[in-house]
VOROLO-770088 format. One record per residue (C-alpha): y, x, z; residue in three letters. Coordinates in steps of 0.05 Angstrom, whole numbers, padded with zeros to 5 digits, always signed. Each point is the difference from the previous one (the first is absolute). Example, Ala and Ser with C-alpha at 12.3 -4.5 7.8 and 13.67 -1.06 7.14 Angstrom:
residues 2
-00090+00246+00156ALA+00069+00027-00013SER
//
This chain:
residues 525
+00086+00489+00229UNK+00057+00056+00018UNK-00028+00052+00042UNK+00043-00019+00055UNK-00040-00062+00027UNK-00054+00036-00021UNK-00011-00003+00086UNK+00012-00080+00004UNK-00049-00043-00004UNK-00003-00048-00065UNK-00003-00064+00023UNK+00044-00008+00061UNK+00044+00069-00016UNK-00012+00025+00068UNK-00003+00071+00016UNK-00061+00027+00040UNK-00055+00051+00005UNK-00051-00044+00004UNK-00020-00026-00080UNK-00051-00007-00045UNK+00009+00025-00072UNK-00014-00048-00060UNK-00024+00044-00037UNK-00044+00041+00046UNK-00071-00010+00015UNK+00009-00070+00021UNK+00035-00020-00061UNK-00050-00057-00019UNK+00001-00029+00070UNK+00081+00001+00006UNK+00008-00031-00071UNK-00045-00058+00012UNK+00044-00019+00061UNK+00056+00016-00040UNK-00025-00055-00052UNK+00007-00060+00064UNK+00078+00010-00014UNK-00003+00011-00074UNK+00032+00075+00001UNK-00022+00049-00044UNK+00026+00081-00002UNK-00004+00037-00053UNK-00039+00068+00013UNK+00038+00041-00050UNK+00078-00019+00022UNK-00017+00000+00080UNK-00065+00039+00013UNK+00026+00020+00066UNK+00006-00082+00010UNK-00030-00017+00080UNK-00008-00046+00042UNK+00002-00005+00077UNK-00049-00026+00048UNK+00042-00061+00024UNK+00003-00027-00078UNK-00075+00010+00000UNK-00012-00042+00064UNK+00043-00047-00021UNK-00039-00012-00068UNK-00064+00009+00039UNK+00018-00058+00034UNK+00014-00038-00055UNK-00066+00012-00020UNK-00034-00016+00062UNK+00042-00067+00008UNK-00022-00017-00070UNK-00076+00007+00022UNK+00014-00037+00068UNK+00025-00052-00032UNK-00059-00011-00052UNK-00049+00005+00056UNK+00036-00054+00055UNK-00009-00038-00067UNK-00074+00004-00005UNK-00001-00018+00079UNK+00035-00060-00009UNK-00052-00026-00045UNK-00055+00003+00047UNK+00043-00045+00052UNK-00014-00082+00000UNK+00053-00036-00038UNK+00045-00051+00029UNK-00033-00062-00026UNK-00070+00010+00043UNK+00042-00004+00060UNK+00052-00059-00019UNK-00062-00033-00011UNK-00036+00016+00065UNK+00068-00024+00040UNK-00001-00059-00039UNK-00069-00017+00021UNK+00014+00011+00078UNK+00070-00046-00010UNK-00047-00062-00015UNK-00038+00016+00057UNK+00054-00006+00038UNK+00026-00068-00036UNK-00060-00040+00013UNK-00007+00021+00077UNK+00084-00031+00004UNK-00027-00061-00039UNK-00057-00017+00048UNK+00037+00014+00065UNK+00057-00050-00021UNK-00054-00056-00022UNK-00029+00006+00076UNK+00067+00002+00027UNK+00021-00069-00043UNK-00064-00029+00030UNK+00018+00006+00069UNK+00073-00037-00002UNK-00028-00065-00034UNK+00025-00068+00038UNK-00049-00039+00029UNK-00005-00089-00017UNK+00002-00044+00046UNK-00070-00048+00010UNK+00033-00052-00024UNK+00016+00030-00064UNK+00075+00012+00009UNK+00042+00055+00008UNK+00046+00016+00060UNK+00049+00060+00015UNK+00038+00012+00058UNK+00065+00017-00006UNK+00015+00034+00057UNK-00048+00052-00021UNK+00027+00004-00066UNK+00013+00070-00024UNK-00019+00033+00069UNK-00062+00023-00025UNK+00013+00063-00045UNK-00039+00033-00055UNK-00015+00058+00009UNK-00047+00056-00049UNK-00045+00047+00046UNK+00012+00072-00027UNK-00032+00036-00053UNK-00042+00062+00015UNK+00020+00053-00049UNK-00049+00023-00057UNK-00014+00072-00013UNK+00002+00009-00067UNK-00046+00056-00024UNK-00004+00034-00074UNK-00069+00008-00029UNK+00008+00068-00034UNK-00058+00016-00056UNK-00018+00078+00025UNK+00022+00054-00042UNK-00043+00037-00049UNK-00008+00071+00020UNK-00001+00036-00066UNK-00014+00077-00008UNK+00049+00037-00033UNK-00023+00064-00043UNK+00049+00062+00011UNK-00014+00025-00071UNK+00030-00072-00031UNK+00060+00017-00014UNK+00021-00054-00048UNK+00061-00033+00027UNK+00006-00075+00001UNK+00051-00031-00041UNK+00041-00059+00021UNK-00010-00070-00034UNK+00060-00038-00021UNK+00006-00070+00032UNK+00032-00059-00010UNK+00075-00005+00016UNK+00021-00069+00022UNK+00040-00046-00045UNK+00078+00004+00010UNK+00071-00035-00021UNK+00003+00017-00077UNK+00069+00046-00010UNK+00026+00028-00048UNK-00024+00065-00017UNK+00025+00061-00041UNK-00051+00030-00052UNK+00019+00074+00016UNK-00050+00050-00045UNK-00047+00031+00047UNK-00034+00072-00022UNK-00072-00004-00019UNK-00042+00005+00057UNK-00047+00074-00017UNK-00064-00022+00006UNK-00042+00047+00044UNK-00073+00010-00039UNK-00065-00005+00034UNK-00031+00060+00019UNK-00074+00007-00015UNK-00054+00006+00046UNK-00003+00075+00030UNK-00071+00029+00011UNK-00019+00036+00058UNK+00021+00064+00017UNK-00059+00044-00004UNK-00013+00068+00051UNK+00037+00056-00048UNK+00063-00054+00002UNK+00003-00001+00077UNK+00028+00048+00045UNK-00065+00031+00041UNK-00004-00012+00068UNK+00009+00060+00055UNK-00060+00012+00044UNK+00050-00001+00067UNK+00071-00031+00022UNK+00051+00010+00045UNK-00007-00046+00061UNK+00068-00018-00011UNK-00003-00051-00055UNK-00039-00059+00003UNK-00007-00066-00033UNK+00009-00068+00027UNK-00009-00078-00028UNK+00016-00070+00033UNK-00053-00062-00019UNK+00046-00022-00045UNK+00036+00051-00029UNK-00027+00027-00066UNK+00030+00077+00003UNK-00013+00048+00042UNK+00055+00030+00050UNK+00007+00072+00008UNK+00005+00024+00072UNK+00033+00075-00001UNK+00007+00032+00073UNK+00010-00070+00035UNK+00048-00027-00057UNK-00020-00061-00042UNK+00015+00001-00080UNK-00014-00047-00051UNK+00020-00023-00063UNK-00021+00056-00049UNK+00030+00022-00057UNK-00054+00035-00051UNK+00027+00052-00042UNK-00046+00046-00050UNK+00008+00065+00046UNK+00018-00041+00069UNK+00006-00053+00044UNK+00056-00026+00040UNK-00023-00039+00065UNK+00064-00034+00036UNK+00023-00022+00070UNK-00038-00068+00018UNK+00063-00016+00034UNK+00048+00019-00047UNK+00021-00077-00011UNK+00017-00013+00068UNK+00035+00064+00027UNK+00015+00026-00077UNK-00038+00055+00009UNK+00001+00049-00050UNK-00057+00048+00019UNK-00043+00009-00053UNK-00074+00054-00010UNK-00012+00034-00057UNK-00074+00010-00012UNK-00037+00041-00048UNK-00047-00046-00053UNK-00057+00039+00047UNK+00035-00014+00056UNK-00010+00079+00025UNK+00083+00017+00000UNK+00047-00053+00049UNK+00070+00005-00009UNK+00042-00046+00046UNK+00065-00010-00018UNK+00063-00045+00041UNK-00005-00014+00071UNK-00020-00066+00026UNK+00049-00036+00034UNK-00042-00042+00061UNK-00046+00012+00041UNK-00070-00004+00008UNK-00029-00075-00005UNK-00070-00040+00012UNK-00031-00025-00055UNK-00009-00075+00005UNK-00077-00027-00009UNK-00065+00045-00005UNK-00006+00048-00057UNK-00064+00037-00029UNK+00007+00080+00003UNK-00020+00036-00060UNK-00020+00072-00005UNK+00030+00042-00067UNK-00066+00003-00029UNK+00001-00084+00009UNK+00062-00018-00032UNK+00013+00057-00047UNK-00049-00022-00060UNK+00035-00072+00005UNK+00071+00038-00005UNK-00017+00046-00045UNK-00031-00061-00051UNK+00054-00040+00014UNK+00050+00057-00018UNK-00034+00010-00063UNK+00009-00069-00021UNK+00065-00009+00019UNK+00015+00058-00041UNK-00042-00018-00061UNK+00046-00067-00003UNK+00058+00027+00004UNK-00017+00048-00057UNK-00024-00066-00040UNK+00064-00042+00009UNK+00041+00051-00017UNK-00042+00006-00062UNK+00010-00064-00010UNK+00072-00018+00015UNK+00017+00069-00048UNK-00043-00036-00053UNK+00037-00072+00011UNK+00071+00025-00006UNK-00022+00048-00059UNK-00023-00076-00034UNK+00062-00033+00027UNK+00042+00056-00034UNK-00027-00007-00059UNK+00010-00076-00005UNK+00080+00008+00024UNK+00008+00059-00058UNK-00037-00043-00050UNK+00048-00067+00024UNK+00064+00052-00004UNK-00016+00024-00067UNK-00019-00081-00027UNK+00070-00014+00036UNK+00037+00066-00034UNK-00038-00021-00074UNK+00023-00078+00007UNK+00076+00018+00019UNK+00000+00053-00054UNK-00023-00051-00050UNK+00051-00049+00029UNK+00052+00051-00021UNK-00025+00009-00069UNK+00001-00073-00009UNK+00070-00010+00018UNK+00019+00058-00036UNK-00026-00020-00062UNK+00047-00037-00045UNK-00009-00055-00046UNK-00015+00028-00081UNK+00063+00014-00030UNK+00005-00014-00069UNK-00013+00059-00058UNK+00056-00014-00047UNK+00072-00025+00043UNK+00022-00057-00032UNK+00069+00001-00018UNK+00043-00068-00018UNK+00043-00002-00052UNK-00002+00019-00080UNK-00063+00049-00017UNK+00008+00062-00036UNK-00020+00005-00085UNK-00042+00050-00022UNK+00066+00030-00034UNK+00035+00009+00060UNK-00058+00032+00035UNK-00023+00072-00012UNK-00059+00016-00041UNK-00070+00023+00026UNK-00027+00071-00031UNK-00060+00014-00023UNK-00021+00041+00055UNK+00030+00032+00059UNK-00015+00071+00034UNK-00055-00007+00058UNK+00040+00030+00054UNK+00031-00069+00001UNK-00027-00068+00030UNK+00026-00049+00052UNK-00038-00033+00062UNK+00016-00058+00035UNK-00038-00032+00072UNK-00032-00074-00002UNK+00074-00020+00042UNK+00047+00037-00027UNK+00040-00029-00058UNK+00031+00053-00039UNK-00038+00069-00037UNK-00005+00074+00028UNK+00008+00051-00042UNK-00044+00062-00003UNK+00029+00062-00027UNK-00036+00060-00001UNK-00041-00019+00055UNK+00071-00024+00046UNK+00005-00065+00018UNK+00080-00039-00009UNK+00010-00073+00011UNK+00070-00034+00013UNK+00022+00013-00071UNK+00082-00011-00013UNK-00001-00041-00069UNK+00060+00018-00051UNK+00023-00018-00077UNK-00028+00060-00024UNK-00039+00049+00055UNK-00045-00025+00070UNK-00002+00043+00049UNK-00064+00008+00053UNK+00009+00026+00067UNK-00058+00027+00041UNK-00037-00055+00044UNK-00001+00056+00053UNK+00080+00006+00006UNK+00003-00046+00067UNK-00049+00038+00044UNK+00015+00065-00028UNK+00071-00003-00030UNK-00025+00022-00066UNK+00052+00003-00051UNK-00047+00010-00060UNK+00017-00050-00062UNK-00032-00004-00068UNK+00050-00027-00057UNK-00018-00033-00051UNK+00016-00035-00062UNK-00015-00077-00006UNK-00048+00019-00063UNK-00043+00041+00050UNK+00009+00059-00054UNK+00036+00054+00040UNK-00017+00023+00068UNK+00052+00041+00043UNK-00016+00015+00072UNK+00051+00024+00048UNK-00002+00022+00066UNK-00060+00029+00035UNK-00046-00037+00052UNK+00017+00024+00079UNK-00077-00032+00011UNK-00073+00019-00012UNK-00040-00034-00040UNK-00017-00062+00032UNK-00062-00048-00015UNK+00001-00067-00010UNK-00018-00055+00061UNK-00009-00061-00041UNK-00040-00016-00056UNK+00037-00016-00053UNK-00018-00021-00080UNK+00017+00060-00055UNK+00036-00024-00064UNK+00005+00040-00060UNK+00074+00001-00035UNK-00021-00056-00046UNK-00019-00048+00056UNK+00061+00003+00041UNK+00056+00019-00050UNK+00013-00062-00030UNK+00007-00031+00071UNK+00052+00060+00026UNK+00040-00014-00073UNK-00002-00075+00017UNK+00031+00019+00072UNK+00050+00045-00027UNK+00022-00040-00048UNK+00017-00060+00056UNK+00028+00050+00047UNK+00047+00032-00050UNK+00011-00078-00019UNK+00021-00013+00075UNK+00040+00055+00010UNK+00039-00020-00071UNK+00018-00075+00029UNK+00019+00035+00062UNK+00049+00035-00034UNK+00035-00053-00038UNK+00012-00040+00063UNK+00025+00064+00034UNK+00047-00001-00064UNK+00027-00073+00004UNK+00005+00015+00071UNK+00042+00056+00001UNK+00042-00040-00064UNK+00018-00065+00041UNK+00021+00045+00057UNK+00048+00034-00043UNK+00027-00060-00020UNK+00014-00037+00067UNK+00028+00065+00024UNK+00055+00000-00057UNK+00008-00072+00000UNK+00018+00004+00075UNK+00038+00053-00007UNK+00045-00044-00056UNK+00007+00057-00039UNK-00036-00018-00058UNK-00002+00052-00056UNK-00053-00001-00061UNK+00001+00071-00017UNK-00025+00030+00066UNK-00050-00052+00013UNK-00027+00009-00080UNK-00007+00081+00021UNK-00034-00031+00074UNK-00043-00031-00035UNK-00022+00051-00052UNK-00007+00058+00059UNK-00058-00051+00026UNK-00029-00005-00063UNK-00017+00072-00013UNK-00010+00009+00073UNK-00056-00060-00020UNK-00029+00039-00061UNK-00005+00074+00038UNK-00037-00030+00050UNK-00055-00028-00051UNK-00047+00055+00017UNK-00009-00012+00078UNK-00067-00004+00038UNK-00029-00052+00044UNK-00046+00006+00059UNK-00073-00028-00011UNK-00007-00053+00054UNK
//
């Protein structure tokens, strides 16, 4: 970090006075809430690194929303679930049904006709439809809700374990299509082991006095206690290893940002921000607590707030050090399998030893003959793919060799990468050795593994490939000869100057321009 935001604050990049360093004596307690946002600084690049008070509210109440939240959860499972009272409003409906049902039968009862003595039936027709029905009205039910009562249960300050949310049921929806999209493995957060207690020497001791201007409060159903400092409520506390940091109760509602800084013995107060209301009345009755009442709670609960922190972080450093060690091992598996990949497609098929070459073969006449031995600076090499000999010299390595009637000549196999113009001529007996040229190179080892011959092994193979090359180049020639004779020919006959003597000299010129030429070289393919 350049010296020159050295004064800004890291998060937000705001300049101010007011800031905590990172690295100070509160270093533990500002890099735990610097873990809620993922952010790590590096002490070595930026030790100067800090942090203002509004960033530390802010992840305070993060925090404090995150504990909220898990205890409206445990709340909600002491309340009576919806099915006792559908049940107990179904049960006053039929109530209801059956009073309806009796009052009509009476009703029906009282509008019967009346028979005559005789037996038969008469209706008057004048009073035919004067006479209306009518329903007397219906007195309203109260319906009433039979609620079971609610099980008090004590909460202990000191359990601090947080209650985890269950996952439930989702209800059944369309079917569409959906996208597989790779999701990152989730990091499994370790359970932490049972802390013991803290025991005397690990507690901060407690004064024999304190000021009159702190005090502790707690609601019947709250499970922390509030700090009360000169009249002004704070809660929500944020335990750090040196200190604590007690916010604004109302810092939700009127974003307050005041926040106290207490000493772990709660001897030194440090208030820092304004408030920005008023005074208010707390709502319902609270119990008062003297320092020497709450402190032994805070100062156990501090401790094992602390100790778990310590112990995930222990834990979450082991978990990625194990998840690390899986994604080098699966990068290096990967690297090994793709390098083998390579290596099989680079490897070729086995080439044959000895080239095959169509045609008439040579006789043992018209091939040179083997000596008895040969001098031991001499021997050829050749790889498992490659087709054609190597030849050692003296500890230099040539390939490529240029085949002739009488001499071969070996270049260096080093001339490509570094333009070496070294060549080793010799004659096609392997008798006489001339080198010429020196090497521009170093020596150079050898990056292949390749098979040594001796000069009897691989000599009558190189005579066999000289002698077809030398063969080649010999046809070559002739039909370069005819060649250049039928062009004469058509030139003179389309000239129409047709003379014998010039075209016998022609003629003769290409012949000894034919025989000269017998001594060429070829290229080894």
């Amino acid at each position: 970090m350049p010296k020159s935001l050295a004064s800004f604050c890291r998060l937000c990049l705001t300049k101010t006075a007011s800031k905590v360093p990172v690295f100070g004596g509160d270093q533990e307690n500002v890099t735990n809430l610097l873990a809620l946002i993922e952010l790590s600084i590096n002490s070595r690049s930026e030790p100067d690194a800090a942090v203002c008070f509004d960033c530390i509210v802010t992840l305070e109440a993060f925090l404090q929303f995150k504990d909220q939240c898990h205890v409206n959860n445990h709340y909600l499972k002491t309340v009576p679930s919806k099915n006792d009272a559908e049940d107990s409003e179904a049960s006053g409906e039929e109530e209801e049904e059956d009073e309806e049902d009796e009052d009509e039968d009476a009703m029906d009862c009282d509008f019967l006709d009346e028979d005559d003595a005789d037996g038969s039936e008469t209706i008057d027709s004048e009073e035919e439809g004067l006479v209306a029905e009518l329903e007397p009205p219906r007195s309203p039910v109260k319906r009433t809700l039979s609620l079971s009562p609610m099980k008090m249960t004590e909460i202990d300050p000191l359990d601090i374990t947080k209650c985890l949310r269950k996952q439930t049921a989702k209800p059944e929806c369309s079917q569409k299509k959906t996208v597989d999209v790779p999701k990152k493995p989730v990091l499994e957060i370790p359970k932490l082991p049972e802390l013991p207690e803290p025991t005397e020497e690990d507690l901060p001791k407690l004064q024999d006095s304190y000021p009159d201007y702190f005090h502790f409060e707690k609601g019947k159903k709250s499970r922390y206690f509030d700090l009360v400092y000169h009249g002004k409520r704070f809660n929500s506390a944020i335990y750090g290893t040196c200190n604590t940091i007690w916010q604004c109760a109302h810092r939700r509602k009127y974003r307050c940002s005041a926040v106290l800084q207490v000493s772990k013995d709660y001897t030194n107060f440090e208030p820092r921000n304004e408030h920005t209301h008023g005074d208010f009345k707390t709502k319902g009755e609270s119990e008062l607590f003297t320092p020497q009442q709450a402190l032994p709670i805070m100062f156990r609960i501090s401790w094992k707030k602390n100790q778990e922190r310590k112990a995930k972080r222990v834990a979450m450093s082991r978990v990625m050090k194990e998840r690390l060690k899986i994604q080098r091992a699966k990068a290096k598996a990967e690297a090994e399998a793709e390098r083998e990949r390579i290596k099989a497609a680079r490897r070729k098929k086995p080439i044959p030893k000895i080239p095959e070459f169509p045609g008439p073969q040579p006789a043992e006449d018209e091939l040179p003959k083997l000596q008895d031995s040969y001098p031991d600076y001499l021997y050829f090499e050749r790889g498992p793919n490659t087709l054609y000999y190597d030849l050692v010299y003296y500890g230099e390595r040539y390939n490529s060799a240029i085949f002739g009637s009488r001499y071969t000549f070996w270049q260096c196999s080093h001339r490509r990468k570094f333009k070496c113009p070294a060549t080793v001529h010799v004659t096609n007996d392997y008798t006489e050795f001339e080198r010429r040229y020196e090497h521009s190179h170093g020596e150079q080892p050898s990056t292949r593994n390749v098979e040594l011959y001796t000069p009897k092994q691989a000599l009558p193979t190189l005579f066999r490939i000289c002698w077809h090359r030398v063969k080649e180049t010999s046809v070559k020639r002739l039909q370069l000869k005819e060649l250049r004779k039928d062009k004469i020919l058509t030139e003179e006959y389309r000239l129409g100057d047709i003379h014998d003597e010039p075209v016998e000299e022609e003629l003769s010129f290409i012949e000894e321009q034919a025989d000269d030429s017998d001594d060429s070289f070829t290229w080894a393919d």
